[in-house]
Every structure is written in structure tokens, then in C-alpha cells.
DSSP file (Angstrom, degrees, kcal/mol; ACC not computed):
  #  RESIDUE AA STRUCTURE BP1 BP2  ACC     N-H-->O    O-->H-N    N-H-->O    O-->H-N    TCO  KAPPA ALPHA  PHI   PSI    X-CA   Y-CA   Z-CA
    1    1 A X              0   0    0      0, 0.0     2,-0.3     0, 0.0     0, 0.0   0.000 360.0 360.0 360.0 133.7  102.4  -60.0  -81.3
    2    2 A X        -     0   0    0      1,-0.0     2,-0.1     2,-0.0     0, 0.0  -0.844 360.0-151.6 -99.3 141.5  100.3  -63.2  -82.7
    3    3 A X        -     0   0    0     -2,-0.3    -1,-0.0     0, 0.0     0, 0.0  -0.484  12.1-124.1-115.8  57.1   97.4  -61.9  -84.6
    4    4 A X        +     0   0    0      1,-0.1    -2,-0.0    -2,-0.1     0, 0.0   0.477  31.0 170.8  43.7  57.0   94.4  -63.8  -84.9
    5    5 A X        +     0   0    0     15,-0.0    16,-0.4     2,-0.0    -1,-0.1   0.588  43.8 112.8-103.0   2.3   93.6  -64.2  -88.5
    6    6 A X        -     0   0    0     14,-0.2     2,-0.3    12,-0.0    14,-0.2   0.307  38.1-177.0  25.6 124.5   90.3  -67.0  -87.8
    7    7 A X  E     -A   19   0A   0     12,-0.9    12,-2.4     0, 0.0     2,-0.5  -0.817  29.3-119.2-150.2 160.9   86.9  -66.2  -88.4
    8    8 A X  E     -A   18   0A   0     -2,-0.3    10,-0.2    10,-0.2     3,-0.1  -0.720  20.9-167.8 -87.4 113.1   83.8  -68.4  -87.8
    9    9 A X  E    S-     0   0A   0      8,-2.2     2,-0.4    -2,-0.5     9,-0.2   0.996  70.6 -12.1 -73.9 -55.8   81.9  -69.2  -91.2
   10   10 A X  E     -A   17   0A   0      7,-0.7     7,-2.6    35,-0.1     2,-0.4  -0.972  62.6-154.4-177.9 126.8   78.5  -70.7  -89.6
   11   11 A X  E     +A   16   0A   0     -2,-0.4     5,-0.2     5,-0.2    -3,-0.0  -0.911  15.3 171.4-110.9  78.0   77.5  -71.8  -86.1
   12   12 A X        -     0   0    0      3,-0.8    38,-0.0    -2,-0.4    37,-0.0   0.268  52.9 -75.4 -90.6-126.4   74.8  -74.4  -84.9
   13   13 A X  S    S+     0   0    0      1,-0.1    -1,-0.0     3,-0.0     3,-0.0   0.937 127.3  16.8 -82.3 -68.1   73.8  -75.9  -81.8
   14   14 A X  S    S+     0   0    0     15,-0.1     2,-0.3    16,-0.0    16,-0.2   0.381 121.2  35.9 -96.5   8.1   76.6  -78.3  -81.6
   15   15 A X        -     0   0    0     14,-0.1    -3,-0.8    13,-0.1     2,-0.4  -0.932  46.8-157.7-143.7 166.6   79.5  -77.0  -84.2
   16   16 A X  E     -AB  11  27A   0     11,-0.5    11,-2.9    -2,-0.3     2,-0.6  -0.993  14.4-140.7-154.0 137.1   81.1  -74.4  -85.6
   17   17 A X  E     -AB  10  26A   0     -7,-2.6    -8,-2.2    -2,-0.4    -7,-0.7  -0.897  23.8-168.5-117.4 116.9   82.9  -74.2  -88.7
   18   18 A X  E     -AB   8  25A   0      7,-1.7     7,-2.8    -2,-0.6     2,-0.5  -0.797   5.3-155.6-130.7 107.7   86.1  -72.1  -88.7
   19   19 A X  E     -AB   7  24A   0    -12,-2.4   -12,-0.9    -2,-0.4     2,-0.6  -0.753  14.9-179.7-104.2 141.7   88.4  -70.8  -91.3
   20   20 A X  E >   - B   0  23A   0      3,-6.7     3,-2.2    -2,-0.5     2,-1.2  -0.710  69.9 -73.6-123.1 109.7   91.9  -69.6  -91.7
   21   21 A X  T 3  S-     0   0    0     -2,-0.6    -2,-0.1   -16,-0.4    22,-0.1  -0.494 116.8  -9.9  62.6 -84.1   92.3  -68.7  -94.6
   22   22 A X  T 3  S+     0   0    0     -2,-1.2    17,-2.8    20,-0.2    -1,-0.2   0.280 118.2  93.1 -51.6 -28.2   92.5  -71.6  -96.7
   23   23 A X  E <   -BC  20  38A   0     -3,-2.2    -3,-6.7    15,-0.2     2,-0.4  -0.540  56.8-177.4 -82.5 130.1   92.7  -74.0  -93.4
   24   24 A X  E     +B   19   0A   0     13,-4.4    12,-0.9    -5,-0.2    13,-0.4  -0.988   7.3 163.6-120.9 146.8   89.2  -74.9  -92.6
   25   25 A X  E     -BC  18  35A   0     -7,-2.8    -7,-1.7    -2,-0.4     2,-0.5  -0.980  28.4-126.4-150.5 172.3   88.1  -77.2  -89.4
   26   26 A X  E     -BC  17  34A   0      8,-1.8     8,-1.1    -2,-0.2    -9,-0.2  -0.849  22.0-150.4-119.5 127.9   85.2  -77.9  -87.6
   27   27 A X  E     -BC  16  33A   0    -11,-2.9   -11,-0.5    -2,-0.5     6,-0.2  -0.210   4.2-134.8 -96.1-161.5   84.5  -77.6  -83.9
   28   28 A X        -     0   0    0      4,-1.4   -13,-0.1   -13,-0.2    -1,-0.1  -0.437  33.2-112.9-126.5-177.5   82.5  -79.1  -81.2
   29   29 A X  S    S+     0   0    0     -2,-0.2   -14,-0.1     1,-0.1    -1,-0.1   0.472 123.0  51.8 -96.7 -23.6   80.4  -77.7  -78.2
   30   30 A X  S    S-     0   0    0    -16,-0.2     3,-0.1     1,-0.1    -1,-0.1   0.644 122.2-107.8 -94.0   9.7   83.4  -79.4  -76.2
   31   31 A X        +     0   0    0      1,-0.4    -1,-0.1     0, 0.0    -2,-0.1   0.624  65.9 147.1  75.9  18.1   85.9  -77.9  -77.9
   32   32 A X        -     0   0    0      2,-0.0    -4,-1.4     1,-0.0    -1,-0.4  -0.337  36.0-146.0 -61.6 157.4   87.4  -80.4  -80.0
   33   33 A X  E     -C   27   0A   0     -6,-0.2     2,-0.4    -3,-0.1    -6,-0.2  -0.996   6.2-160.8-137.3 154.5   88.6  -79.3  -83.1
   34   34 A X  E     -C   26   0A   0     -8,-1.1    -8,-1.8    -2,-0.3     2,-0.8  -0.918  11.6-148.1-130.5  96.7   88.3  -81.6  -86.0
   35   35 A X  E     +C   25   0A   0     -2,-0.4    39,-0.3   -10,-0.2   -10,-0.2  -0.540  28.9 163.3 -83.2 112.2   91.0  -80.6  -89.1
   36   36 A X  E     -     0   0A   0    -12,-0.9     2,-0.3    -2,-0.8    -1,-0.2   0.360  43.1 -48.9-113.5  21.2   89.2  -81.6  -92.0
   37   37 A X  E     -     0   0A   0    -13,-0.4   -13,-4.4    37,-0.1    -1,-0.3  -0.820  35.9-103.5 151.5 146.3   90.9  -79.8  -95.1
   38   38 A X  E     -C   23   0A   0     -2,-0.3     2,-0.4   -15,-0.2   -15,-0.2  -0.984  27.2-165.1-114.1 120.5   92.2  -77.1  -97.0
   39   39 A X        -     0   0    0    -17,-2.8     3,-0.4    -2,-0.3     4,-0.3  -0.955  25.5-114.3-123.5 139.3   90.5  -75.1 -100.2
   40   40 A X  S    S+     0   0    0     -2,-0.4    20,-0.4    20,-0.3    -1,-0.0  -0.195  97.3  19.0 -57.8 127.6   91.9  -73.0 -102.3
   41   41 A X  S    S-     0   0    0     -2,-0.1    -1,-0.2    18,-0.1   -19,-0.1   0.241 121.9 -86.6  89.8 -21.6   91.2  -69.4 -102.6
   42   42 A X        -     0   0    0     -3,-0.4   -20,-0.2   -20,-0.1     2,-0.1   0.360  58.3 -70.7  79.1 149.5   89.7  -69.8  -98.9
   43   43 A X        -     0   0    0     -4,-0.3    16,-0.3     1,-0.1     3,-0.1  -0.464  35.8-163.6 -65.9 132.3   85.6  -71.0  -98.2
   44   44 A X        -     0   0    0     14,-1.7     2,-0.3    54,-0.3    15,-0.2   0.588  67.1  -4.0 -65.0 -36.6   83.0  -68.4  -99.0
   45   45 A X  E     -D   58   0B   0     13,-0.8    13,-0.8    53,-0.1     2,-0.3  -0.893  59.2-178.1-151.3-161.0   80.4  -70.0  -97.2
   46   46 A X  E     -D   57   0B   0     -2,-0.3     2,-0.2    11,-0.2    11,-0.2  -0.919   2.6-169.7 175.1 155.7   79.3  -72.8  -95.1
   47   47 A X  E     -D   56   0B   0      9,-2.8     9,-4.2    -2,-0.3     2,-0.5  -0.910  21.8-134.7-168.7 159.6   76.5  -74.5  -93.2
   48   48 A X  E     -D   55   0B   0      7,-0.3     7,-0.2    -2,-0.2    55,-0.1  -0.836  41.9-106.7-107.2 116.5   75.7  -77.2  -90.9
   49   49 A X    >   -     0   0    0      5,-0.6     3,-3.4    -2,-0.5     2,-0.3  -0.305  34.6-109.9 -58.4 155.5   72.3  -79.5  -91.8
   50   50 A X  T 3  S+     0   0    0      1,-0.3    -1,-0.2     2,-0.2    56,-0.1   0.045 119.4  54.3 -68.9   9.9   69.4  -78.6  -89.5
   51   51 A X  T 3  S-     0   0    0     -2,-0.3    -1,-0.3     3,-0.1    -2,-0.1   0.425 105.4-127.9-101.3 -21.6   70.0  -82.2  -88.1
   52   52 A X  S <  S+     0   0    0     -3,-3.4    -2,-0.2     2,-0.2    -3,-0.1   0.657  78.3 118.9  89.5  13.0   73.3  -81.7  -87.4
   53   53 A X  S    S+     0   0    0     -4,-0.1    14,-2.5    14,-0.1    15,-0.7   0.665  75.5  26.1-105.7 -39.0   74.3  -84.9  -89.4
   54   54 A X        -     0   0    0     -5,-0.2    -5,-0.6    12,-0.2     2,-0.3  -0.781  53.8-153.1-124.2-176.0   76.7  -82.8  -92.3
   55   55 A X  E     -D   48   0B   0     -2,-0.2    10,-2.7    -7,-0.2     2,-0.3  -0.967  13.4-163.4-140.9 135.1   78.6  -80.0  -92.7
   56   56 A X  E     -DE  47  64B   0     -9,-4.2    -9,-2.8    -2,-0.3     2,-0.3  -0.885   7.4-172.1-137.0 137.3   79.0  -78.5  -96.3
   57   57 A X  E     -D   46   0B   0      6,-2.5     2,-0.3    -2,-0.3   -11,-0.2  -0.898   7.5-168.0-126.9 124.4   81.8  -75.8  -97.2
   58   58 A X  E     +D   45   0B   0    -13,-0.8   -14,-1.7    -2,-0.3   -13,-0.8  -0.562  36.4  87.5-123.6-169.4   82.2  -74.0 -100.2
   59   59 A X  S    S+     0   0    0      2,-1.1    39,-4.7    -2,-0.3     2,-0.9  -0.715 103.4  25.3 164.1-101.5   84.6  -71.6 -102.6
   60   60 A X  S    S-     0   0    0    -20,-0.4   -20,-0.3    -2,-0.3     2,-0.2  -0.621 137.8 -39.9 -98.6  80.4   86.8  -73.4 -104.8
   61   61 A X  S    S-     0   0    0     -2,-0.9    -2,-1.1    35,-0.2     2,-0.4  -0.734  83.5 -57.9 101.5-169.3   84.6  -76.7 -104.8
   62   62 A X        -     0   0    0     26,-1.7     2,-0.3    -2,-0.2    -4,-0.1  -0.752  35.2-166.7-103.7 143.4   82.5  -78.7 -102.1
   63   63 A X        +     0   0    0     -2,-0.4    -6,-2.5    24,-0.2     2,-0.5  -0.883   9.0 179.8-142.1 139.5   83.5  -80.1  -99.0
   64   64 A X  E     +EF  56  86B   0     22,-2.5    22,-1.0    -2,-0.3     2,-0.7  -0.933   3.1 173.3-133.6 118.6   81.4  -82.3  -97.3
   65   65 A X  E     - F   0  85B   0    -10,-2.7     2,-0.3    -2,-0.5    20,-0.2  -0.821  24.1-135.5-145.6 156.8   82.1  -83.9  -94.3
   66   66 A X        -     0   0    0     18,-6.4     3,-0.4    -2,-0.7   -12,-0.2  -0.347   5.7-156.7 -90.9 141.1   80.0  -86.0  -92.0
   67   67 A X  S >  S+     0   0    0    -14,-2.5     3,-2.0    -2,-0.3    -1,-0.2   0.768  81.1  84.2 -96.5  -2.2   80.1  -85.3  -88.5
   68   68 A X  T 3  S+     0   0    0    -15,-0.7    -1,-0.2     1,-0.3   -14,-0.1   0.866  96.7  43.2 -15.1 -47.9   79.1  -88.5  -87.7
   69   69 A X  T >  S+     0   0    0     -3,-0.4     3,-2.5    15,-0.2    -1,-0.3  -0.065  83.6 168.1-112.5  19.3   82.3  -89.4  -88.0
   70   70 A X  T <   +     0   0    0     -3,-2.0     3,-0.1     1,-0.3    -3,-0.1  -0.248  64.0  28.7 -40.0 116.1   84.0  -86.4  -86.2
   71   71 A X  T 3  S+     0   0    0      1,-0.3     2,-0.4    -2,-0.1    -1,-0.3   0.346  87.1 128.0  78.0  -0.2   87.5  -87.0  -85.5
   72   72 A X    <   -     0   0    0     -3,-2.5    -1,-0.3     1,-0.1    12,-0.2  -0.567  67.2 -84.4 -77.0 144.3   88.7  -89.2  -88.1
   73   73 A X        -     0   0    0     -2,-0.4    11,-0.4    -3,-0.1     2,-0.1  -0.199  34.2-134.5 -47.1 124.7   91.1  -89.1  -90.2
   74   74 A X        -     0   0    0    -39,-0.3     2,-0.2     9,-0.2   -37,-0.1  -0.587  27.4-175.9 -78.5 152.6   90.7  -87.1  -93.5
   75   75 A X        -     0   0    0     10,-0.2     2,-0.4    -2,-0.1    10,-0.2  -0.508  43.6 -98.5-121.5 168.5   92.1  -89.2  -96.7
   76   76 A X  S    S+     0   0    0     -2,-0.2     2,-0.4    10,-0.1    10,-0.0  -0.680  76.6 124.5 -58.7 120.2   92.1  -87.9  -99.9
   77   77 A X        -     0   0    0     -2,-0.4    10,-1.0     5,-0.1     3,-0.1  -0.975  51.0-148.9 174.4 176.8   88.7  -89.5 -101.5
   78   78 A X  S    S+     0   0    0     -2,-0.4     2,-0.3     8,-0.1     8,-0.1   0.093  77.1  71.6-147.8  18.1   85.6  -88.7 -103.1
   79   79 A X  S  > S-     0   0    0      6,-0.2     4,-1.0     1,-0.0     6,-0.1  -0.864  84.0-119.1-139.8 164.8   83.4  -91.2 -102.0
   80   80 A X  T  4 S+     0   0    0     -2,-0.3    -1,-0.0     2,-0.2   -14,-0.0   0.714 118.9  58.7 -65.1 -36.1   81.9  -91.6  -98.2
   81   81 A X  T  4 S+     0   0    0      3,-0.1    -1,-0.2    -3,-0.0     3,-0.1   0.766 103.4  54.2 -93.8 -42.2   83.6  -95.1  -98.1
   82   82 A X  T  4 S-     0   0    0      1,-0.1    -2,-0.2     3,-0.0     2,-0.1   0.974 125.4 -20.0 -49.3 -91.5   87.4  -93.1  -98.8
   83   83 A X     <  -     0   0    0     -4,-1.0    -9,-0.2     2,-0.5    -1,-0.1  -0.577  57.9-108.5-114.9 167.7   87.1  -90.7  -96.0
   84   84 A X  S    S+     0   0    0    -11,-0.4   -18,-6.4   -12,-0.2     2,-0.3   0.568 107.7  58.6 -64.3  -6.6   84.7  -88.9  -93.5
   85   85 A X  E     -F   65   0B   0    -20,-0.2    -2,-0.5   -10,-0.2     2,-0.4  -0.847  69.8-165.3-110.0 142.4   85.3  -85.4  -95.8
   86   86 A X  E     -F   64   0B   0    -22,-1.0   -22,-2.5    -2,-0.3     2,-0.6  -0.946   3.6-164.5-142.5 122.7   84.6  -85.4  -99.2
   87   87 A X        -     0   0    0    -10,-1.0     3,-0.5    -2,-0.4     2,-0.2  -0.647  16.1-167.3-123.4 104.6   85.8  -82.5 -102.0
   88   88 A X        -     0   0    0     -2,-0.6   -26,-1.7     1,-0.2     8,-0.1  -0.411  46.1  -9.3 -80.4 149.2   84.4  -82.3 -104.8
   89   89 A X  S    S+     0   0    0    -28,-0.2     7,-0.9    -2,-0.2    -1,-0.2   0.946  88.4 114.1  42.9  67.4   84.7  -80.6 -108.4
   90   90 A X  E     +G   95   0C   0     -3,-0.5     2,-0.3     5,-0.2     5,-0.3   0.109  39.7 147.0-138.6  30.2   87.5  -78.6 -107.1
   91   91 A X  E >   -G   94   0C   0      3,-0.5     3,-4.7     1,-0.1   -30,-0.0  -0.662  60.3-117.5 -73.2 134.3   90.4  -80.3 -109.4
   92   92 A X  T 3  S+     0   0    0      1,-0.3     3,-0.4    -2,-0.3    -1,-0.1   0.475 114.3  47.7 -38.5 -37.9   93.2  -78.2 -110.5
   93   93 A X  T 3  S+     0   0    0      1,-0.3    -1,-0.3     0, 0.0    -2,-0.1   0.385 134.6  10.2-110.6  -7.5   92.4  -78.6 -114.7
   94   94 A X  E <  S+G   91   0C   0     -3,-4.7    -3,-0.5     2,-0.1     2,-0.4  -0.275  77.8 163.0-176.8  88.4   88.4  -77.8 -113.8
   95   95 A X  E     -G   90   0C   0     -3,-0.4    -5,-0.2    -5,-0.3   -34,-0.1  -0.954  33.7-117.1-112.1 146.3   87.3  -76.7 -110.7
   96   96 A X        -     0   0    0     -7,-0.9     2,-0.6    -2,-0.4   -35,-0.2  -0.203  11.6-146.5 -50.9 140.5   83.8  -74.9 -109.5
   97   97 A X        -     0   0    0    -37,-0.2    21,-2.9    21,-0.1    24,-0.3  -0.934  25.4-176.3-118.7  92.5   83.9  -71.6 -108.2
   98   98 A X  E     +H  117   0D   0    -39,-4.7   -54,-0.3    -2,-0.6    19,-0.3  -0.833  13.8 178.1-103.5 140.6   80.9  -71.8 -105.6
   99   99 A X  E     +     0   0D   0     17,-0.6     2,-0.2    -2,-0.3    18,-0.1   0.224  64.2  26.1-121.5  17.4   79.7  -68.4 -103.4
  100  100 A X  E     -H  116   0D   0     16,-1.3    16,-1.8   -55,-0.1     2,-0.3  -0.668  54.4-163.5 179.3 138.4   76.7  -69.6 -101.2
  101  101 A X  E     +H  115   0D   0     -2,-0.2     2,-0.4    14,-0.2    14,-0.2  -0.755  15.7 175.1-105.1 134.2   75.2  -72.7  -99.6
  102  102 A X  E     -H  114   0D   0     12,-0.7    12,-2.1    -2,-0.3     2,-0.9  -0.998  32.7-122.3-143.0 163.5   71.4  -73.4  -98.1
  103  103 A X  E     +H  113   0D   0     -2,-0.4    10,-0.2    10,-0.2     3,-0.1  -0.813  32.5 170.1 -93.0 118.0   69.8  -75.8  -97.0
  104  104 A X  E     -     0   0D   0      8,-2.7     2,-0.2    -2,-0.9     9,-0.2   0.694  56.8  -3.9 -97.6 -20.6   66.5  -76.7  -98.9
  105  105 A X  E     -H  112   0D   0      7,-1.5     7,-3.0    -3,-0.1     2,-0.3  -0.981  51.8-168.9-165.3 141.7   65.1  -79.7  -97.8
  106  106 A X        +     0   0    0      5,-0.2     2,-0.2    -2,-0.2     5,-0.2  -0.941   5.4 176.9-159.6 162.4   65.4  -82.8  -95.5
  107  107 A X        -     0   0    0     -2,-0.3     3,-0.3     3,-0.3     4,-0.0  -0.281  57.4 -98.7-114.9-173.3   64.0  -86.3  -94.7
  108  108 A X  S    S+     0   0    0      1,-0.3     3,-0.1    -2,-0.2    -2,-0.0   0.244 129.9  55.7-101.7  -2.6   64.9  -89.1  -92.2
  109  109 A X  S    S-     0   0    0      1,-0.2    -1,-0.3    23,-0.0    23,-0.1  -0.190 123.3 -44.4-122.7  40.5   66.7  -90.5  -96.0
  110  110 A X        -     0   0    0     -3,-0.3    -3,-0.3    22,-0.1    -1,-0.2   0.516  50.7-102.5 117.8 139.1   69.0  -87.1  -96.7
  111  111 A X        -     0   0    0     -5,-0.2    20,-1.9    -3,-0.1     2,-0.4  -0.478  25.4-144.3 -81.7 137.2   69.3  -83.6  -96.8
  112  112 A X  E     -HI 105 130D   0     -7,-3.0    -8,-2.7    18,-0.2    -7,-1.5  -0.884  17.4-170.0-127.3 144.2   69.2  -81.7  -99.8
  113  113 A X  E     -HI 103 129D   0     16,-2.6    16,-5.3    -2,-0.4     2,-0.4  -0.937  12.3-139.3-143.5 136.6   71.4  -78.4 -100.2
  114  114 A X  E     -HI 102 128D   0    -12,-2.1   -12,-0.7    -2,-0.4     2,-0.6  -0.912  16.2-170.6 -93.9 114.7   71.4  -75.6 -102.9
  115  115 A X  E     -HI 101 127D   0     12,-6.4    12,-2.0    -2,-0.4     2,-0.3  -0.840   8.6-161.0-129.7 131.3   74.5  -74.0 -104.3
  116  116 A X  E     -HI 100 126D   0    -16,-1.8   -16,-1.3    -2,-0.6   -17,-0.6  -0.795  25.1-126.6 -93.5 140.1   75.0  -71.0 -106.7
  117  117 A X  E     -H   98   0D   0      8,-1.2   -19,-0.2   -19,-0.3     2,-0.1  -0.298  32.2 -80.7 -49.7 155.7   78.1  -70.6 -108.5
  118  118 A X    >   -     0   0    0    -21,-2.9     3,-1.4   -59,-0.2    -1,-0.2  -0.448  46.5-127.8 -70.0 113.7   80.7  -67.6 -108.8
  119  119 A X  T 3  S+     0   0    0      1,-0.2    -1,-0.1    -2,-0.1     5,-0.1   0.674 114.3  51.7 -66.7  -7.9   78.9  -65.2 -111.6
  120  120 A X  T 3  S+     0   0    0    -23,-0.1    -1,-0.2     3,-0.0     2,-0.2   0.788  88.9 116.0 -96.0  -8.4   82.1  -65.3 -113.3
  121  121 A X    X   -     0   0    0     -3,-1.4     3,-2.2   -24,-0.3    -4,-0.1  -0.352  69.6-132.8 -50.0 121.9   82.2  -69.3 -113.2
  122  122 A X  T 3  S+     0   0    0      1,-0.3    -1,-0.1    -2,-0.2   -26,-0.1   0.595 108.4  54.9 -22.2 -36.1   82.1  -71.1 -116.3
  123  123 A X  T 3  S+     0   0    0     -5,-0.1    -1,-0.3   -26,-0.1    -6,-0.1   0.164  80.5 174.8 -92.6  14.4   79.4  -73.4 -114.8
  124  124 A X    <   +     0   0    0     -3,-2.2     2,-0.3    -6,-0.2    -5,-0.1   0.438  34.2  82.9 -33.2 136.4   77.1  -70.4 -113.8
  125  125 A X  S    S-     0   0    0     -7,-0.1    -8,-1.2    -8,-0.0     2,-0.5  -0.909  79.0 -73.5 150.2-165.4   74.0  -71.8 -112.5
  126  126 A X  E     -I  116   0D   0     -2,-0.3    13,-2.5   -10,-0.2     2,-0.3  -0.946  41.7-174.8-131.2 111.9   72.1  -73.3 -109.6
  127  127 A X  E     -IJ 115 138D   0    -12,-2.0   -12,-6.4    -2,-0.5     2,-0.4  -0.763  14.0-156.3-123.8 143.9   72.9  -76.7 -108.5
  128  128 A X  E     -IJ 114 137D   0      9,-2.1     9,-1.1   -14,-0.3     2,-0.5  -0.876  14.0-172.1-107.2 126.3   71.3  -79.3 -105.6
  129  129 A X  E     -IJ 113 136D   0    -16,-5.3   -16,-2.6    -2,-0.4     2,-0.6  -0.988  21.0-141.3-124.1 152.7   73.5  -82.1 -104.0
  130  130 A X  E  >  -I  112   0D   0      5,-1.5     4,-2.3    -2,-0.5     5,-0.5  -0.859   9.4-156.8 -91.2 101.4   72.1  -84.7 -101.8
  131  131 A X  T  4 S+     0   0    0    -20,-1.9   -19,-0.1    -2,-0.6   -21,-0.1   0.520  89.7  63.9 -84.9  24.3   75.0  -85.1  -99.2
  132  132 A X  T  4 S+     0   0    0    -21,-0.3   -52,-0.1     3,-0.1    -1,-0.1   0.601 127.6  16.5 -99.1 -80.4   73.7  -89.1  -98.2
  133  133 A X  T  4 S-     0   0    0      1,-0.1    -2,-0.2     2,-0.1     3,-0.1   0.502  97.3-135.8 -81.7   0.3   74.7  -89.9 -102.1
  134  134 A X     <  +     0   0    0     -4,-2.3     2,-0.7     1,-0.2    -3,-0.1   0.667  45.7 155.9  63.3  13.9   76.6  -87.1 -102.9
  135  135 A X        -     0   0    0     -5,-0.5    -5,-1.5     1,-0.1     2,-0.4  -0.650  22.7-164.3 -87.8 131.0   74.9  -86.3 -106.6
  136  136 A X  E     +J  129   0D   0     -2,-0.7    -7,-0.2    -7,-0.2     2,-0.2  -0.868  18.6 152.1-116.7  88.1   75.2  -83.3 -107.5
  137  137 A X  E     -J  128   0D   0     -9,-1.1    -9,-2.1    -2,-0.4     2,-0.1  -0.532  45.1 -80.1-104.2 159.2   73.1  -81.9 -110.4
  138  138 A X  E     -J  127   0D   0    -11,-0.2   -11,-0.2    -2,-0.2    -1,-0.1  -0.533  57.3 -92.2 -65.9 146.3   71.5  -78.8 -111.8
  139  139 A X        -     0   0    0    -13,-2.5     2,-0.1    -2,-0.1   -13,-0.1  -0.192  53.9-104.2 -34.9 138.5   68.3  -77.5 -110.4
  140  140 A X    >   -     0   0    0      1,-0.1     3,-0.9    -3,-0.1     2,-0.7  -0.584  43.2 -94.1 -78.5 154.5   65.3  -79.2 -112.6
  141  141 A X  T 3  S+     0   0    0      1,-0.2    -1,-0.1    -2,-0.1     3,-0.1  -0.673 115.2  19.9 -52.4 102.4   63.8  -76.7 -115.0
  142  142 A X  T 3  S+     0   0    0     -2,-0.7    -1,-0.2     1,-0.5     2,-0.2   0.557  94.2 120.2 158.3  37.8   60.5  -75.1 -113.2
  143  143 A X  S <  S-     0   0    0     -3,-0.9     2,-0.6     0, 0.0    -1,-0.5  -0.441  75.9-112.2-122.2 157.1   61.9  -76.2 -109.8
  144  144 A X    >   -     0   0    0     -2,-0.2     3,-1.1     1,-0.1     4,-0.1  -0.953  20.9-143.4 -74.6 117.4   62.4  -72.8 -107.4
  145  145 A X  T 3  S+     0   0    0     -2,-0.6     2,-0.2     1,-0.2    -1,-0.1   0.792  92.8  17.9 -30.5 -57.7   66.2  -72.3 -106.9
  146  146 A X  T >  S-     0   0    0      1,-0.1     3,-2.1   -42,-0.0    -1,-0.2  -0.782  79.9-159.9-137.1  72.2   65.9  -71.1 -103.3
  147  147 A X  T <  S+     0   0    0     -3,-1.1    -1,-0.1     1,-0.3    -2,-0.1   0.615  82.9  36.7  23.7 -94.7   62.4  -72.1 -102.2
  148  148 A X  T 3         0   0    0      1,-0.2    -1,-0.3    -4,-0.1   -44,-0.0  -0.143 360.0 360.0-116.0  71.8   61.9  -69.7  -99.2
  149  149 A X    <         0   0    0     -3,-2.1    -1,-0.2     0, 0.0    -2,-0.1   0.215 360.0 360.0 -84.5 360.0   63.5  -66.7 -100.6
């Protein structure tokens, strides 16, 4: 008997992002599947921007990967220009321990996403990346973490 061990992290219109365990990939409304990656510890959350333009996973690190570019080959990279997936601050000698993703904000120039850390992480806090440039910083002082919360 094959058991089913799957679950679906976060669902929009056209995609769905799907973990097993560490193996995460992302699917299509036609039922492609798109293997973008494995993280460590397995993803804690996930979401797709309200445009439908990235798809952001997290746990042990970021992954970001542009669906633009759905079906391409993942590389190894950190930059947009390496691969169409990008994982950040998850190396072995100091990686992030993140437990929840939102979406805060977007323009026609990039979408801006909020991520809280693991209350036992070293890096405790509340951090914004821009997934068009991929900078990732703390929330500015007097800023609201999570808007409409």
C-alpha cells in the first residue's frame, strides 16, 4: 500500500504549492508540475503574490521562485539571472529559521512580502523582502509588521 504523504501549502487561481516533506514543487491549473527544490526541516508556509507573478516558500530559509519562468530548470543560484528559484539565507554554517509568509503590498514595479522568524531563531524579528530585487531587510522602526492584522 503507497501512502500519500503530500499536502498542499497554499492554493491560488492558477497554482498550487505542494510539499513532501522536504520536496517542494509547484503546480499548474493544467497540471504541470514544476520541481523547484528541496528545504531542510520541510516548508512551514507558503504563498503565491496576488498577481500571480512569484511564489515564496519558507522554513529553513526563503525560496523564491518566479513563475514567469515555470518549467525551467532550477540551478543552484541566488540571483534571478542564476536560476528561475532563488534560496536564500538558508546555508548550512547560518541559516534562518522562518514560520509565516504574507503578502503586504504590491505595485506594477514588485510585491513586497513579510516574514517572521522561528521564536527560537537567533535572528528573531520581522523582516520584508522585495521579490523583483530580492533585498531582504528588517521592518523599519514605526512601520506596522503586518498591516491588516
Amino acid at each position: 500500500m503507497t501512502i500519500d504523504t503530500s499536502r498542499k501549502l497554499v492554493e491560488s487561481g492558477n497554482y498550487s504549492i505542494w510539499s513532501d516533506f522536504e520536496y517542494i514543487e509547484i503546480r499548474d491549473a493544467n497540471g504541470r508540475r514544476w520541481e523547484v527544490g528541496y528545504m531542510y526541516g520541510n516548508p512551514e508556509a507558503a504563498l503565491i503574490t496576488w498577481d500571480e507573478r512569484y511564489a515564496v516558500v519558507v522554513g529553513c530559509g526563503i525560496m523564491v521562485c518566479d513563475l514567469q519562468r515555470f518549467d525551467e530548470t532550477v540551478s543552484v543560484g541566488q540571483t534571478w539571472e542564476d536560476s528561475p528559484v532563488v534560496h536564500l539565507l538558508a546555508e548550512p554554517s547560518d541559516f534562518w529559521g522562518f514560520v509565516l509568509a504574507k503578502q503586504v503590498y504590491q505595485d506594477n514595479a514588485h510585491s513586497e512580502i513579510r516574514l517572521a522568524t522561528d521564536l527560537m531563531d537567533k535572528h528573531i524579528g520581522i523582516y520584508t523582502l522585495n521579490t523583483e530585487t530580492l533585498v531582504f531587510q528588517a521592518v523599519p522602526h514605526g512601520q506596522p509588521y503586518f498591516p491588516d492584522l
